[in-house]
Structures are given as structure tokens and as C-alpha cells.
C-alpha positions in Angstrom: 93.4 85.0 97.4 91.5 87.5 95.3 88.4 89.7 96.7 86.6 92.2 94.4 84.3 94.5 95.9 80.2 94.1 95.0 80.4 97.5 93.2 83.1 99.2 91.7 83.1 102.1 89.9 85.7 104.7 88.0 85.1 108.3 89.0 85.6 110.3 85.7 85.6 114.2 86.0 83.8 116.7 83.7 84.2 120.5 83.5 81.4 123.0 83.3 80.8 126.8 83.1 78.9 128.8 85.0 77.3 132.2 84.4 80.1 134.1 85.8 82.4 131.7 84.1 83.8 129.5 86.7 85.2 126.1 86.2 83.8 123.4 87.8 84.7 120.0 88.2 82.3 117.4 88.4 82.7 113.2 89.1 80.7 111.2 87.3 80.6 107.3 88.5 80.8 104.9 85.8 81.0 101.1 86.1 83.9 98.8 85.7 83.8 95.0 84.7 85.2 92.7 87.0 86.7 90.6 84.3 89.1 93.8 83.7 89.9 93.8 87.2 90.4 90.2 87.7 93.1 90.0 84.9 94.9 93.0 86.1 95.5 91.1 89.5 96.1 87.4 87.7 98.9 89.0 85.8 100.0 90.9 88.9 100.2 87.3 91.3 102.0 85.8 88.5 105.0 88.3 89.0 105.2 88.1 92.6 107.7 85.4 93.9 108.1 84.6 97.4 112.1 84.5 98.6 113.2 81.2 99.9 115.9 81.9 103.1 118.6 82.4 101.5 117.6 85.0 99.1 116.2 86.7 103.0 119.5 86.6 104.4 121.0 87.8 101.4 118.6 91.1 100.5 119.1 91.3 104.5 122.7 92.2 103.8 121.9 95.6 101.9 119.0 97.1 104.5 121.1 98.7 107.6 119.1 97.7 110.8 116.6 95.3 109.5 116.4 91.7 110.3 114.0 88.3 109.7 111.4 87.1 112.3 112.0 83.2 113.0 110.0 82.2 110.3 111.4 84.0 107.6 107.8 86.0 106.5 108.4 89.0 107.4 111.6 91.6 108.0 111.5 94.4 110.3 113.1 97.4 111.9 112.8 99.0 115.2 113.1 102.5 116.1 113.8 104.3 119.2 113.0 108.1 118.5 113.8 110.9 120.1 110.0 111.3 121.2 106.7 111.0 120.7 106.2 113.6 118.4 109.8 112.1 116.4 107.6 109.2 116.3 104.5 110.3 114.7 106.4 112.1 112.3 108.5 109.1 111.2 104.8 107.1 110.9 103.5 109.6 108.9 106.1 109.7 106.9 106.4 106.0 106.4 102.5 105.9 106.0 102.7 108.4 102.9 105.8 106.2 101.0 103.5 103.1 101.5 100.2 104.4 100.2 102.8 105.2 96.9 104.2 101.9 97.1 100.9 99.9 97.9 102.4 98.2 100.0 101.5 98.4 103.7 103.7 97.6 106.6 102.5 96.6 110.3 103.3 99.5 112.4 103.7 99.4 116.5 104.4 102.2 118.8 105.1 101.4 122.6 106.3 102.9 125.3 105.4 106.6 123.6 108.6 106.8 121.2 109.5 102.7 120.6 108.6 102.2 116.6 108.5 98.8 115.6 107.9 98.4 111.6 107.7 95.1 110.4 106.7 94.7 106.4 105.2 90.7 104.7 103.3 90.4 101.4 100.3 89.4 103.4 98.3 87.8 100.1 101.4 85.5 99.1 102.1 84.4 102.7 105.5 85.5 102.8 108.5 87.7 101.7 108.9 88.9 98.4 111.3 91.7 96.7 108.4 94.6 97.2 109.0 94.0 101.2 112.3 94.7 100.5 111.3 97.8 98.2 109.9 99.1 100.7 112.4 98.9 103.6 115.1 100.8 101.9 112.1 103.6 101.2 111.5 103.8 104.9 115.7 103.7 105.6 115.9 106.7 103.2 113.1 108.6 105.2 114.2 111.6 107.5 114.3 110.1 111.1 115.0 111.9 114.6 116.5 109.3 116.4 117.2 109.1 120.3 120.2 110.4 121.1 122.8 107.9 123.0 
């Protein structure tokens, strides 16, 4: 599925000097063509393999804690941190490493420190190696987790 936005536009910045000789940055909007847009994301799908199950249980080996729904489209991890404020943290951090990755996981807190964080490639309907990516990202993050 491909959506493009009515308008886009590039933001491109521009310096000028004042009188008292500071630099300013300016953005100036300037359009993009679609067509540029809609190749990027052809070439993009045509990379982007779903895993069949056994390539799931595999991957599922090498990521400490994680584990497939019943349906096989989607992997995730839960979390029970040593508070609330453990648990922000840890969705902060895990909201920063996916805006780098662009790729966004589903993200549930319960129960004020129970983190549930489930990760699907949404557009392909399914897993594929960037959920994975992204699952040993959030395993590397700091965590504070609930003592036993």
C-alpha cells in the first residue's frame, strides 16, 4: 500500500547577515515530484521480504526474551520495570532508536510499570528482518528492571 501526502515539500536552509553580523538561518519550501518519491518507495517494497515460520522461529533463537504471537506477524517482549518512572525511561528510550530506525513498534504500559513492546512491518502484513533489527536495538537499550 503506498500513500503520498497532497503536498510535499523539501525544506532547504539559507544563511543571511544582519547589520550587526549575525547568522541567520532561514527555510525555504520547495516542491518535490511525486514520481521521485514513488520510486524511492517501489525500490524500497521490493527489498522487503516477509519471513515464513521457520525463518521466525529461527531469528527467535538470537533475541533473549522475545517470542511470536500465534500467527506469526508480529514478535514481542514484555517488561516488568522497576517502576513507573523505569518505564517511561525505557519508552523513551525505545521511542528515540525507532524514530532512527523508522520503524515503529506497538507500545503498551499497564498496571503503571508492565511494558509490553510488540514490533510487525505493518505495510507488508507481517514479519520481516527490520522487526528483528529492531528488537536486538531495544535488548541493547539500558533497562531498570524489577528486582526478584
Amino acid at each position: 500500500m503506498l500513500k503520498v501526502a497532497k503536498k510535499v515539500v523539501q525544506k532547504k536552509k539559507t544563511t543571511s547577515v544582519h547589520k550587526n553580523k549575525k547568522v541567520v538561518k532561514h527555510q525555504k519550501k520547495l516542491p518535490i515530484k511525486a514520481s521521485n518519491i514513488i520510486a524511492t518507495v517501489e525500490k524500497k517494497d521490493e527489498k522487503i521480504s516477509l519471513l515464513n515460520s521457520n525463518q521466525t522461529r529461527k531469528s527467535l533463537q538470537y533475541l533473549t526474551g522475545w517470542q511470536a504471537n500465534n500467527d506469526n506477524k508480529m514478535i514481542y517482549r514484555e517488561y516488568i520495570m522497576q517502576d513507573f518512572g523505569a518505564a517511561i525511561d525505557m519508552i523513551a528510550r525505545i521511542a528515540k532508536v525507532s524514530e532512527n530506525e523508522q520503524h515503529h513498534p506497538d507500545i503498551h504500559l499497564t498496571q503503571y510499570r508492565n511494558l509490553r513492546v510488540g514490533t510487525t512491518s505493518h505495510e507488508q502484513g507481517g514479519l520481516t528482518e527490520g522487526d528483528f533489527h529492531l528488537a536486538s536495538r531495544i535488548n541493547a537499550l539500558p533497562m531498570e528492571l524489577k528486582h526478584k
